[in-house]
TIZA-176945 format. One record per atom (N, C-alpha, C): residue number from 1; residue in one letter; atom name; x, y, z. Coordinates in Angstrom, 3 decimals, padded with zeros to 6 digits. Example, Ala and Ser with C-alpha at 12.3 -4.5 7.8 and 13.67 -1.06 7.14 Angstrom:
2
(site 1,'A','N',(013.190,-005.690,007.800))
(site 1,'A','CA',(012.300,-004.500,007.800))
(site 1,'A','C',(013.200,-003.300,007.800))
(site 2,'S','N',(012.850,-002.250,007.080))
(site 2,'S','CA',(013.670,-001.060,007.140))
(site 2,'S','C',(012.900,000.030,007.870))
// end
This chain:
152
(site 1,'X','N',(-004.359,000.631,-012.887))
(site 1,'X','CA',(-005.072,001.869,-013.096))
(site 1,'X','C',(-006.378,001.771,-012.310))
(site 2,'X','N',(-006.489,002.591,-011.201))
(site 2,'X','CA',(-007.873,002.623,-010.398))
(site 2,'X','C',(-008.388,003.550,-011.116))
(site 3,'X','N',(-009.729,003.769,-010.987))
(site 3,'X','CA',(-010.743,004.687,-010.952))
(site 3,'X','C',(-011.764,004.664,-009.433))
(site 4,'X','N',(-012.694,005.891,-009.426))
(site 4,'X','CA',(-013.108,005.665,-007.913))
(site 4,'X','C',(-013.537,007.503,-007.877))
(site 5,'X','N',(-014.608,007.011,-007.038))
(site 5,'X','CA',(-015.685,008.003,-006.621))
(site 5,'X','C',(-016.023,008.081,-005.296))
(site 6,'X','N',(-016.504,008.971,-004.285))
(site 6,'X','CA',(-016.754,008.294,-002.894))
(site 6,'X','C',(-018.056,009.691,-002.375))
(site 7,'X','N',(-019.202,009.179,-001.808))
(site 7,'X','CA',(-019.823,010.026,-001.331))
(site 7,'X','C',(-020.222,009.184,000.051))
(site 8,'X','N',(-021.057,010.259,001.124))
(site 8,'X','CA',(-021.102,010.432,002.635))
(site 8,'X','C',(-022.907,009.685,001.879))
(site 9,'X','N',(-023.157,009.116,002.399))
(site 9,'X','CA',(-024.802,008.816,002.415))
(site 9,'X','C',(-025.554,008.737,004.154))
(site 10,'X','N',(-026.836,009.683,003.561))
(site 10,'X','CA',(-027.034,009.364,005.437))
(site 10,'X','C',(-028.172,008.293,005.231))
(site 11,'X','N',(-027.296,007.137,006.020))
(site 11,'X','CA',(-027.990,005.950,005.921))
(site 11,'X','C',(-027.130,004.605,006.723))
(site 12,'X','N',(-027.283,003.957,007.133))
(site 12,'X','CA',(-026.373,003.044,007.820))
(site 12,'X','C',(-025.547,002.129,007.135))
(site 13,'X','N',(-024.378,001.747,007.506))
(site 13,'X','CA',(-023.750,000.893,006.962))
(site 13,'X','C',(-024.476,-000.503,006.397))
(site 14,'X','N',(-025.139,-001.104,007.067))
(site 14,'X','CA',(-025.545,-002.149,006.813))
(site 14,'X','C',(-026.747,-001.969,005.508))
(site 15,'X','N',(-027.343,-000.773,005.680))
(site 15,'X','CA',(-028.152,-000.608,004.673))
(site 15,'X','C',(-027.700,-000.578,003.142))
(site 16,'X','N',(-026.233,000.154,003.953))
(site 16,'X','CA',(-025.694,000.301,001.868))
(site 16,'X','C',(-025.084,-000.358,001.892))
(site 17,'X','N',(-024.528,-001.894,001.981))
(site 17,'X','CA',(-024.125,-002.918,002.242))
(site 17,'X','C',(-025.159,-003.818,001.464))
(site 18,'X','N',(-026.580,-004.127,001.841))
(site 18,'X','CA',(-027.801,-004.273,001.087))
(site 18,'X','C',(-028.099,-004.100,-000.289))
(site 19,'X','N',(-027.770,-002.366,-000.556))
(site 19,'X','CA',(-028.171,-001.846,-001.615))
(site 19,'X','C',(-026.748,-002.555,-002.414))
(site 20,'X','N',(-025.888,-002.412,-002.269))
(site 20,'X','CA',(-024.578,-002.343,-003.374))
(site 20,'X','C',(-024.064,-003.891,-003.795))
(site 21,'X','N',(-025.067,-005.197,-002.657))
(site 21,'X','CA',(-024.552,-006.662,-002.374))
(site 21,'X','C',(-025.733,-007.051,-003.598))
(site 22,'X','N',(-026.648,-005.968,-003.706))
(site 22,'X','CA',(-028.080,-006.313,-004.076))
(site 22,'X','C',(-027.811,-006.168,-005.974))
(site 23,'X','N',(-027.079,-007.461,-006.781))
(site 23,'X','CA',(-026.964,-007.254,-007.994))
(site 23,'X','C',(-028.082,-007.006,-009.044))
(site 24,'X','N',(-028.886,-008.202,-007.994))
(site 24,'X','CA',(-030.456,-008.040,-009.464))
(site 24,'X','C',(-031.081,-006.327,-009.478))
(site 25,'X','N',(-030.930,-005.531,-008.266))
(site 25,'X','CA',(-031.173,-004.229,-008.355))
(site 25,'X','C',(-030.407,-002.985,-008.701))
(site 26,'X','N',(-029.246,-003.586,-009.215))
(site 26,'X','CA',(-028.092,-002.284,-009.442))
(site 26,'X','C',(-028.732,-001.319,-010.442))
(site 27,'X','N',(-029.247,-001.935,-011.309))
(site 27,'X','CA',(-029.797,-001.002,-012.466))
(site 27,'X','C',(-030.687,-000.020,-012.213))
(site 28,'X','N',(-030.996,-000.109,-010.533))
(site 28,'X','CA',(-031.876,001.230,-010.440))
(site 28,'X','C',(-031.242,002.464,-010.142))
(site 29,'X','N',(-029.842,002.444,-010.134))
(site 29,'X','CA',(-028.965,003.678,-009.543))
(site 29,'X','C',(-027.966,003.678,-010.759))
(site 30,'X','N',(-027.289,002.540,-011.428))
(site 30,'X','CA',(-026.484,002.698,-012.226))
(site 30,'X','C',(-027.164,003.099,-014.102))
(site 31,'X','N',(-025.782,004.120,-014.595))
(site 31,'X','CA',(-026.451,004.562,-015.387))
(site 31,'X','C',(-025.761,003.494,-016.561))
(site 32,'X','N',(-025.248,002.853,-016.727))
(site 32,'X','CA',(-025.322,001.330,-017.541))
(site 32,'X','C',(-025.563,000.196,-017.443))
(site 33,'X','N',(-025.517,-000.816,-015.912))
(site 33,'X','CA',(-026.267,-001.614,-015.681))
(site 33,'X','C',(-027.635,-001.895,-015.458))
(site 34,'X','N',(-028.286,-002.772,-015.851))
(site 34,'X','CA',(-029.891,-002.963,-016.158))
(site 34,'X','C',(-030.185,-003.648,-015.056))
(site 35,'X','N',(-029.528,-005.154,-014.818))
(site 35,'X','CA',(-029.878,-005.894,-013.436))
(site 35,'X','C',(-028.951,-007.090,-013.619))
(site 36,'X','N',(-028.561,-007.928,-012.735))
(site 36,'X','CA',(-027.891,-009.314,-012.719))
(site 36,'X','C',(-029.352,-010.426,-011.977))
(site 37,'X','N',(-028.218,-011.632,-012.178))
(site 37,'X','CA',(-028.363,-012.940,-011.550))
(site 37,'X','C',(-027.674,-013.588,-010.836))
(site 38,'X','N',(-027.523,-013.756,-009.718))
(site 38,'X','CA',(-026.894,-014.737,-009.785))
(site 38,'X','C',(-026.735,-016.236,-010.406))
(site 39,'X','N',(-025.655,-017.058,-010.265))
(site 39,'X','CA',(-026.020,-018.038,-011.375))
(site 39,'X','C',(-025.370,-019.358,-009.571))
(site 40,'X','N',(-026.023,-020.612,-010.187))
(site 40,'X','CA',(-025.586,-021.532,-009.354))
(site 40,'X','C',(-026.498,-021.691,-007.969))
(site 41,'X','N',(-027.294,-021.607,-008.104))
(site 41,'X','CA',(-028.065,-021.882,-006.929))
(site 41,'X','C',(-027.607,-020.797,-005.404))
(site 42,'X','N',(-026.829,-019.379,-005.647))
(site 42,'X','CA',(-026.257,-018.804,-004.904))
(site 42,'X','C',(-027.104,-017.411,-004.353))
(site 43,'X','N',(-027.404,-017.394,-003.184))
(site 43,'X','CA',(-028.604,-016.307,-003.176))
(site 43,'X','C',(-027.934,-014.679,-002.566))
(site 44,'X','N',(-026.504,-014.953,-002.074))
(site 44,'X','CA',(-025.822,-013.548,-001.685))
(site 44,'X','C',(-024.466,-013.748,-002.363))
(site 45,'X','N',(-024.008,-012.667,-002.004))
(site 45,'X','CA',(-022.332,-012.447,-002.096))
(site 45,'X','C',(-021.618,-012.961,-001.310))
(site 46,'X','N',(-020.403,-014.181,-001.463))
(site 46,'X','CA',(-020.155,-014.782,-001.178))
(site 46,'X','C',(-018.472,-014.950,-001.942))
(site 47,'X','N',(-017.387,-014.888,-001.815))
(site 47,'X','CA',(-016.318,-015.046,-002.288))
(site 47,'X','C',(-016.338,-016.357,-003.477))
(site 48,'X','N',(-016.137,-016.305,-004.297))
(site 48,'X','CA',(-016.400,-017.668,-005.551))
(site 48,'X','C',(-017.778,-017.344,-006.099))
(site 49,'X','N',(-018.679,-016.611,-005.716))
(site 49,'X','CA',(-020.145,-017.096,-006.336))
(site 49,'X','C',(-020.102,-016.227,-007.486))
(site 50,'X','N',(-020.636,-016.194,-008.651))
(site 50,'X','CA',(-020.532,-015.924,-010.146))
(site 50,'X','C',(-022.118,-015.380,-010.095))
(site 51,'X','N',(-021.975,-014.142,-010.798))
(site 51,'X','CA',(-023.344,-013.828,-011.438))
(site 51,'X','C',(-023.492,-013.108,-012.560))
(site 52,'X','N',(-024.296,-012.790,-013.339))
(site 52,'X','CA',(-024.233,-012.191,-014.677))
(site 52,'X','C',(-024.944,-011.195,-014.456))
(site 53,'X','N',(-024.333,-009.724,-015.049))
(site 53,'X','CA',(-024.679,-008.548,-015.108))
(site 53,'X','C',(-025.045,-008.392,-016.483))
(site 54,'X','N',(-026.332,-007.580,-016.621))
(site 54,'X','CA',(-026.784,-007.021,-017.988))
(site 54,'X','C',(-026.663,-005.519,-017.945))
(site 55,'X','N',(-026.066,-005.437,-018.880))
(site 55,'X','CA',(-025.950,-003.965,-019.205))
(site 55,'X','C',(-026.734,-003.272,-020.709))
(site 56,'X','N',(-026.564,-001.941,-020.575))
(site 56,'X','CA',(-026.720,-001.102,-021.766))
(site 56,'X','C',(-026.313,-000.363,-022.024))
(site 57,'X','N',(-025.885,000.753,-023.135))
(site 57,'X','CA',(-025.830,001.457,-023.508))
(site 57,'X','C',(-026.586,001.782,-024.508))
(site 58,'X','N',(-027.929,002.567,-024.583))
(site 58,'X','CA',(-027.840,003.016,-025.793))
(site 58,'X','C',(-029.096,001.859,-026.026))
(site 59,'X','N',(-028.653,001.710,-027.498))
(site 59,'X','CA',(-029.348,000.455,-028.284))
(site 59,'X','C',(-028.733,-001.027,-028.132))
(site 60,'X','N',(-027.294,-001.091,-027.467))
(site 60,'X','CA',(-026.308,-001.908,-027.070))
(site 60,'X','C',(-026.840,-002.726,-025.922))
(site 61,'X','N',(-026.711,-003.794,-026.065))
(site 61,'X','CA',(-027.142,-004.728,-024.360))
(site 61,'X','C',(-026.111,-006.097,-024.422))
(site 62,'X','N',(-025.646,-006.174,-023.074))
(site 62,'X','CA',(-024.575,-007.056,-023.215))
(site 62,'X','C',(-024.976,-008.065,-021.864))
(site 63,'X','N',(-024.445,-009.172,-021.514))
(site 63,'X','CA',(-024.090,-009.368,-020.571))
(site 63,'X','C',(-022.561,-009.160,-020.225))
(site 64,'X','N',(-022.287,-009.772,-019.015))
(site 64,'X','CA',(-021.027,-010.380,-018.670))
(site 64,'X','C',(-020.983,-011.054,-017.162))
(site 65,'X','N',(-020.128,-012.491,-017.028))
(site 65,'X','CA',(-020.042,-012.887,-016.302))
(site 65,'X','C',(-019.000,-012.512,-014.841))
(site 66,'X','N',(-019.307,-012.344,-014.414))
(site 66,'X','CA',(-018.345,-011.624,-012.976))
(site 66,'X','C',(-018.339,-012.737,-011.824))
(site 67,'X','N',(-017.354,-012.101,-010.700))
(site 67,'X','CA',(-016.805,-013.606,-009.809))
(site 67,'X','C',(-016.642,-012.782,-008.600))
(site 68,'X','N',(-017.815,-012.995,-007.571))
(site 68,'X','CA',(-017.390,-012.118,-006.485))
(site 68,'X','C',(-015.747,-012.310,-006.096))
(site 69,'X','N',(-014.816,-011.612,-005.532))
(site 69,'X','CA',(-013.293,-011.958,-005.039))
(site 69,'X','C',(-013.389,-011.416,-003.761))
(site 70,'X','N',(-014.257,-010.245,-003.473))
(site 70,'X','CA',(-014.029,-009.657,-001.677))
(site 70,'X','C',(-015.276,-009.912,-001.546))
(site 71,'X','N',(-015.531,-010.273,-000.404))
(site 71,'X','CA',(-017.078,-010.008,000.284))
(site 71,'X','C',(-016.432,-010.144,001.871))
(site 72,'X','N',(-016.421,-009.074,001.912))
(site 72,'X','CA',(-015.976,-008.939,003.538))
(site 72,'X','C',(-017.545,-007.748,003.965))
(site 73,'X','N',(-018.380,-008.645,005.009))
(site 73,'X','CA',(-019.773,-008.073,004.796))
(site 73,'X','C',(-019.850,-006.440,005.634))
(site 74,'X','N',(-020.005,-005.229,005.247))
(site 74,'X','CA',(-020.509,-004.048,006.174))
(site 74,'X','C',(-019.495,-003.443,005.618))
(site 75,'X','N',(-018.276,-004.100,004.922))
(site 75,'X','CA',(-017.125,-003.037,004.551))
(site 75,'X','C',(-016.414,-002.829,003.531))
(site 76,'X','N',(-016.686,-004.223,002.508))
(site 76,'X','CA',(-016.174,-004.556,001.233))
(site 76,'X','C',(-016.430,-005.597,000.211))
(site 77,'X','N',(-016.613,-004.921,-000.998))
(site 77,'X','CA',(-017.511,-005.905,-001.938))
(site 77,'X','C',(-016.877,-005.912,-003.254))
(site 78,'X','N',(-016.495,-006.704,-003.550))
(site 78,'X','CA',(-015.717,-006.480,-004.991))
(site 78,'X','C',(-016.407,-007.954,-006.388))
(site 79,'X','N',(-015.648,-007.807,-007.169))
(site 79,'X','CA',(-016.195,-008.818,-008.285))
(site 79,'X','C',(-014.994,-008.500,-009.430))
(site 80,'X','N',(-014.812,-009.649,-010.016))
(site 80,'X','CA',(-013.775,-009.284,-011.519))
(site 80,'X','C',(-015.139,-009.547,-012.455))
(site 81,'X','N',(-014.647,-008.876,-013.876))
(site 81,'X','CA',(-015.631,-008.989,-014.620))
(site 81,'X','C',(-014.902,-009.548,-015.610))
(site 82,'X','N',(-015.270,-010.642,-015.772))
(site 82,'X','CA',(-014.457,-011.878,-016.890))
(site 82,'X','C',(-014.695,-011.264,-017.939))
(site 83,'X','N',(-014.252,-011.871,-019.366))
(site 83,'X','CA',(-014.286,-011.405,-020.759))
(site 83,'X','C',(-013.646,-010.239,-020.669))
(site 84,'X','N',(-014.146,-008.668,-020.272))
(site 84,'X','CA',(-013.771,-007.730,-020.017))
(site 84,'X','C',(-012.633,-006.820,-019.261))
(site 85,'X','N',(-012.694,-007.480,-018.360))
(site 85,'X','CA',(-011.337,-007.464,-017.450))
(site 85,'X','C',(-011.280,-006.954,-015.396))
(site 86,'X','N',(-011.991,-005.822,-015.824))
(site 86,'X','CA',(-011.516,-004.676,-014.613))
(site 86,'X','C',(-012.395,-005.600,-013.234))
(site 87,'X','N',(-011.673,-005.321,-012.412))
(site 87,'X','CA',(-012.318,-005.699,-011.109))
(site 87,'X','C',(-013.212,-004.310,-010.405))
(site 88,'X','N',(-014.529,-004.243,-010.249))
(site 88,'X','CA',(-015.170,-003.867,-009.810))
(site 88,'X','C',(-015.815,-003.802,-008.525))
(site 89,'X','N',(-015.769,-002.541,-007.547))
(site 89,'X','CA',(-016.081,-002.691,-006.006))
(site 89,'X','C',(-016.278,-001.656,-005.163))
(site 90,'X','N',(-016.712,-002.506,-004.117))
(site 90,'X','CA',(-017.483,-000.962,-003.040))
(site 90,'X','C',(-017.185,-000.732,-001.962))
(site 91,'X','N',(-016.276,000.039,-001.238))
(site 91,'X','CA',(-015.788,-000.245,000.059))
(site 91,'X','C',(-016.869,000.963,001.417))
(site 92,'X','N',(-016.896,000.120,002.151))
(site 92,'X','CA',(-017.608,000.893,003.026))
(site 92,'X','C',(-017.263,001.208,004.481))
(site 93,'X','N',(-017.405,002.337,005.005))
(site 93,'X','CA',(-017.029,003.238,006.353))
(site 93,'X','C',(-017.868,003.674,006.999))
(site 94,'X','N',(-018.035,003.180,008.475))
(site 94,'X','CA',(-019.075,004.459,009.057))
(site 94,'X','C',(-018.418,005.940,009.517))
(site 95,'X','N',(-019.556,006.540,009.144))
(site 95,'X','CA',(-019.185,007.911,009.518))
(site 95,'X','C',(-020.387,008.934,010.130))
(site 96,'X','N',(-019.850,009.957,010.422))
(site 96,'X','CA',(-019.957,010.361,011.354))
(site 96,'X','C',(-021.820,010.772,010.795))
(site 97,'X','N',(-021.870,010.848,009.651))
(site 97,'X','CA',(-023.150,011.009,009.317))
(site 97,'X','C',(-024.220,010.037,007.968))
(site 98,'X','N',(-023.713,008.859,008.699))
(site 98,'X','CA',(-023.872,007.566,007.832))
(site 98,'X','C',(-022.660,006.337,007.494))
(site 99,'X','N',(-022.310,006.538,006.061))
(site 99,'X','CA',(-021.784,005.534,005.524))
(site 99,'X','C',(-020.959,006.673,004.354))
(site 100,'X','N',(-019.576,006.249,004.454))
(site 100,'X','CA',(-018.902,006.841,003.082))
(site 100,'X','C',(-018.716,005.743,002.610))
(site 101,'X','N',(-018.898,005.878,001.089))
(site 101,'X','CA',(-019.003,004.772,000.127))
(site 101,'X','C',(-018.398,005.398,-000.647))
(site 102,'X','N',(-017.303,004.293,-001.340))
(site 102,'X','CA',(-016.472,004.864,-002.085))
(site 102,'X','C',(-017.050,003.418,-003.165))
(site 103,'X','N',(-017.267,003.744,-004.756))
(site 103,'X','CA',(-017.281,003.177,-005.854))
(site 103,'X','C',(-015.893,002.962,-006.529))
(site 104,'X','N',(-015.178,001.730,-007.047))
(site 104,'X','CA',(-014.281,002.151,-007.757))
(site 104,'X','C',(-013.848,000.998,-009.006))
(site 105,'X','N',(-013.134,000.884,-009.777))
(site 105,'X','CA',(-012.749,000.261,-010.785))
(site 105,'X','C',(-011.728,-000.148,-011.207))
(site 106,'X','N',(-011.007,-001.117,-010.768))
(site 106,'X','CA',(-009.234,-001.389,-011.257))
(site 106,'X','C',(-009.002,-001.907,-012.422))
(site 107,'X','N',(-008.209,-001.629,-013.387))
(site 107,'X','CA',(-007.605,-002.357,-014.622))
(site 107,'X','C',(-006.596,-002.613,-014.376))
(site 108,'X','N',(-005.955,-004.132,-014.744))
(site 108,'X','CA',(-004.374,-004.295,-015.180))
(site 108,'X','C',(-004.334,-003.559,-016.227))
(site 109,'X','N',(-002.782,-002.868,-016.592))
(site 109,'X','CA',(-002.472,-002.761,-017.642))
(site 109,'X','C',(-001.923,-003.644,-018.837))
(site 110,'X','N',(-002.153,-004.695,-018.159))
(site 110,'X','CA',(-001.899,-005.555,-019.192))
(site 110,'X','C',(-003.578,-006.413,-020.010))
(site 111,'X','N',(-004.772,-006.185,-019.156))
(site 111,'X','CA',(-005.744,-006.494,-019.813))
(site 111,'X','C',(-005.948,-006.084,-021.044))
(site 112,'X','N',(-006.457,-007.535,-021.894))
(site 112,'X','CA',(-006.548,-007.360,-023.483))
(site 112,'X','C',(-008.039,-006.342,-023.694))
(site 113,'X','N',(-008.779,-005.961,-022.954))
(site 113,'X','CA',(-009.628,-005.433,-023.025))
(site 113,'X','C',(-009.140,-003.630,-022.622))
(site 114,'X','N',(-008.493,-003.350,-021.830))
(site 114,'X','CA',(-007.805,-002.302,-021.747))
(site 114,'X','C',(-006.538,-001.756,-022.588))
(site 115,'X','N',(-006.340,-002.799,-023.187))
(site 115,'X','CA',(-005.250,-002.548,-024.671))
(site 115,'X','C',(-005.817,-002.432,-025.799))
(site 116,'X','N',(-007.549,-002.814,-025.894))
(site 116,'X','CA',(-008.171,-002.862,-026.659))
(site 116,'X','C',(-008.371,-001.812,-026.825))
(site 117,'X','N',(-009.114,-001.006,-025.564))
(site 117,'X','CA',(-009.869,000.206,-025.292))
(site 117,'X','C',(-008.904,001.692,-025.949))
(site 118,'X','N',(-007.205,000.888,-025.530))
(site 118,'X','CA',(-006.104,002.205,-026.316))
(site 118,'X','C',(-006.053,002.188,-027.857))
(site 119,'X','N',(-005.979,000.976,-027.932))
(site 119,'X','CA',(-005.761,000.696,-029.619))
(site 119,'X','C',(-006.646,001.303,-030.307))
(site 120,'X','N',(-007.905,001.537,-029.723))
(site 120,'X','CA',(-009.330,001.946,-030.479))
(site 120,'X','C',(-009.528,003.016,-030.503))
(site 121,'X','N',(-009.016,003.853,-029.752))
(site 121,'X','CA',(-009.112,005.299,-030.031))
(site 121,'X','C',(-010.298,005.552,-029.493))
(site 122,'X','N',(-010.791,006.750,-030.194))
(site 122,'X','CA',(-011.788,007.636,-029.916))
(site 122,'X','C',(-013.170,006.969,-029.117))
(site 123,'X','N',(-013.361,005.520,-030.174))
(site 123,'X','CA',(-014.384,004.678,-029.857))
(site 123,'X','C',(-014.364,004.199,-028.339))
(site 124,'X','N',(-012.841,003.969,-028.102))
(site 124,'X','CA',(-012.695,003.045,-026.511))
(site 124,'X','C',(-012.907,004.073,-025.885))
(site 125,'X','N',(-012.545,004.971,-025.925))
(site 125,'X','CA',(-012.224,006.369,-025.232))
(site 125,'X','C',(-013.675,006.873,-024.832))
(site 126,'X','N',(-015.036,006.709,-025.805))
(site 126,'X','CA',(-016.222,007.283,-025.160))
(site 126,'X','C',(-016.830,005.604,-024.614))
(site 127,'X','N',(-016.362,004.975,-024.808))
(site 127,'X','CA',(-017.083,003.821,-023.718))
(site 127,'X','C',(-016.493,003.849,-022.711))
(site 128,'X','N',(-014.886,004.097,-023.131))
(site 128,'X','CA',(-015.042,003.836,-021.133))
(site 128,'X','C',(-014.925,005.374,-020.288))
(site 129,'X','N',(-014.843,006.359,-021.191))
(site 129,'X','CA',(-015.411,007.577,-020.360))
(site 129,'X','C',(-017.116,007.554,-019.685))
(site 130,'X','N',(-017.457,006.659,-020.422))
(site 130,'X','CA',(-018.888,006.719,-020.261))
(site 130,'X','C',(-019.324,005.660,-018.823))
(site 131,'X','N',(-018.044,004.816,-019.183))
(site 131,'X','CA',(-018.284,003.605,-017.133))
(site 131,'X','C',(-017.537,005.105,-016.350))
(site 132,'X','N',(-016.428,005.631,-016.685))
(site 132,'X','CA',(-015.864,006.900,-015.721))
(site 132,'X','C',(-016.865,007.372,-015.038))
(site 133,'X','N',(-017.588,008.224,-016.317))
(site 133,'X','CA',(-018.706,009.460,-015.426))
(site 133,'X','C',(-019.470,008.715,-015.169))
(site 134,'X','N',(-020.034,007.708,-015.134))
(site 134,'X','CA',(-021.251,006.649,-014.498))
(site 134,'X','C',(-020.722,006.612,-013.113))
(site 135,'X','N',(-019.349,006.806,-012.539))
(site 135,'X','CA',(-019.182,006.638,-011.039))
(site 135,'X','C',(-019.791,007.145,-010.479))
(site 136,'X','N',(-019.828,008.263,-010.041))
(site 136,'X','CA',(-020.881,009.470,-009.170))
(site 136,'X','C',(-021.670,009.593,-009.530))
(site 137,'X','N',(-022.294,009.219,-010.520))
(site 137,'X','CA',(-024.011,009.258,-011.610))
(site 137,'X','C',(-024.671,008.019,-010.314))
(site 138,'X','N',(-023.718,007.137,-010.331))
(site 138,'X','CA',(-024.131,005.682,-009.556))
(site 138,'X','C',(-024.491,006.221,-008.019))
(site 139,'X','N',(-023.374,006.461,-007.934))
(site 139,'X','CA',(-023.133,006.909,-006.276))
(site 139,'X','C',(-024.155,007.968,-005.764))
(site 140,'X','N',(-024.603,008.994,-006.790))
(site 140,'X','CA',(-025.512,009.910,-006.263))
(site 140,'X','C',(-026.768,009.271,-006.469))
(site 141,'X','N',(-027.405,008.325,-007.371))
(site 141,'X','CA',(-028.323,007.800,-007.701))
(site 141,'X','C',(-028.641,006.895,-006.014))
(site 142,'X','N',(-027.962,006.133,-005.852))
(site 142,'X','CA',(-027.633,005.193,-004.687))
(site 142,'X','C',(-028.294,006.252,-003.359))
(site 143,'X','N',(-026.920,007.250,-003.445))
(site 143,'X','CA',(-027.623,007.931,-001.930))
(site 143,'X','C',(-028.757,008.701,-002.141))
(site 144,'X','N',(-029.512,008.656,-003.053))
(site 144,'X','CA',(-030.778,009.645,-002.842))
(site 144,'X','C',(-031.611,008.261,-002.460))
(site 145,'X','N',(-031.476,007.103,-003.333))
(site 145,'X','CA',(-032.229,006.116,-003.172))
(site 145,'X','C',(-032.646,005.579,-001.438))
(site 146,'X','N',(-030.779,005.595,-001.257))
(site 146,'X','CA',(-030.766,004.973,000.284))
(site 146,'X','C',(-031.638,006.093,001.125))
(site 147,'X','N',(-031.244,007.199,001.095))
(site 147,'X','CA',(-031.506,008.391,001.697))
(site 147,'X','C',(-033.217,008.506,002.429))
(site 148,'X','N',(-033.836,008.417,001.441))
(site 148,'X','CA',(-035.306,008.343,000.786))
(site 148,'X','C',(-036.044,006.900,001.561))
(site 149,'X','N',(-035.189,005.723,001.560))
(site 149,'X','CA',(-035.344,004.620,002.442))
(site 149,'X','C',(-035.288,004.998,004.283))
(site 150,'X','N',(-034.296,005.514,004.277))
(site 150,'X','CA',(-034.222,005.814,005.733))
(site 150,'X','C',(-034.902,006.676,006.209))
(site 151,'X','N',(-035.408,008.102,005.147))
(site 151,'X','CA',(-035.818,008.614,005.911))
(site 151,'X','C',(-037.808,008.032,006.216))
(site 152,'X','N',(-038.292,006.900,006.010))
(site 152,'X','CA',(-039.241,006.422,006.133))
(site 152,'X','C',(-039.548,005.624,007.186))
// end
């Protein structure tokens, strides 16, 4: 089961490459993540390197540990998010008036966290509607951010 969002940002590839590689700053565009770490003495994205994302909702604050899996640099960035399940990632294109960036979110259907989310009803149903509409919440947050950078 994918999920996935994609907007045109006018801004260069390499820039939103920066912004989206850049974990300790996600929380300034995303509307549930707060900020990460990396963990291990690891200072970029790097295929194997592990970092911990803090999140919120609400009155709710969590971590979770994640595992970069793609880092292919200018075009693709991904991470699984352990405990939880879904693999999380950002693929990137130049275009004709920047960078299309597409946000997106995969679940197995067999994740115990996505069997969780059915079993639970109503409850699973507004948390993870709530990572859903956070896609383009993210993505538009991002390109005004990038936007606003370039044009300086």
């Amino acid at each position: 089961m994918t999920d996935q969002a994609s907007v045109v940002i006018d801004a260069p590839v390499q820039q939103i490459w920066d912004l989206v590689t850049d974990i300790s700053g996600m929380g300034r565009w995303s509307s549930e993540n707060r900020s990460g770490c990396w963990l291990g003495g690891v200072a970029g994205p790097r295929v194997g390197a592990w970092f911990v994302g803090v999140n919120r909702i609400g009155p709710v604050v969590w971590a979770t540990p994640c595992e970069v899996t793609v880092s292919n640099p200018f075009e693709h960035f991904e991470f699984q998010v352990h405990i939880v399940g879904p693999r999380w990632g950002y693929r990137l294109e130049p275009h004709e008036r920047g960078t299309l960036l597409t946000e997106y979110r995969e679940w197995s259907y067999t994740s115990a966290f996505n069997r969780a989310l059915r079993w639970s009803g109503p409850v699973g149903r507004l948390r993870d509607n709530h990572a859903l509409h956070g896609l383009p919440g993210t993505l538009a947050a991002l390109k005004a951010h990038a936007e606003s950078q370039s044009a300086t």
